[in-house]
C-alpha positions, 0 to 999 in steps of 0.5 A: 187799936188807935183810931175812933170806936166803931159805934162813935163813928156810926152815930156821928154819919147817923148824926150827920145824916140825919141833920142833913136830911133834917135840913134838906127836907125841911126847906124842900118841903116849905119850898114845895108848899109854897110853890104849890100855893103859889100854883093854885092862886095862879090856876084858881085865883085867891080863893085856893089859898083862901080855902086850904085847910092850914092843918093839912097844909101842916101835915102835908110838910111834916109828913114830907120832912119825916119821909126826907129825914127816913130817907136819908138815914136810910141811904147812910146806913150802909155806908155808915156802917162799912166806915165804922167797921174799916180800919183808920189806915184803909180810910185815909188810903181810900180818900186819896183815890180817883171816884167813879172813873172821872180822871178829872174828879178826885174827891178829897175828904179833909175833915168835913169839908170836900175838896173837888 
């Protein structure tokens, strides 16, 4: 049968996923941390920062990110996993069709880019 193994299709959503939920909640969690310091030297004045423990300021971000990347994998597993499973012809007949009902927004899939 011609097309991509399942479990190759599988890894690269994971991959992808995983990356993207890398990203994603790396940037929102320094982004939070930031504003958050930000925040406590507006309400508190210098000494909030001043007196954050710079370890639990660490760990508050990577405990964060972990939860972000888990998310996202867990969101893509079930996806994943009806993509892997589907037949070539069966995907390229689904990604010419119209999404959610909006007659205005059809979403192409060409490569990995998506086209609105």
């Amino acid at each position: 049968m011609p097309g991509a193994l399942d479990h190759f299709v599988l890894r690269l959503f994971i991959l992808e996923a995983g990356m993207q939920g890398l990203a994603g909640s790396a940037a929102g969690s320094l982004a939070g941390a930031a504003l958050a310091l930000a925040g406590g030297v507006i309400r508190y004045g210098t000494t909030a920062v001043s007196q954050a423990a710079a370890g639990d300021v660490a760990a508050s971000i990577g405990l964060s990110t972990a939860i972000g990347i888990g998310l996202s994998l867990l969101g893509v597993s079930y996806p994943a996993l009806v993509a892997a499973r589907m037949q070539p012809v069966e995907a390229m007949r689904w990604s010419n069709k119209w999404v959610y009902g909006y007659p205005g927004l059809q979403l192409l899939f060409s490569g990995r880019h998506l086209i609105i």
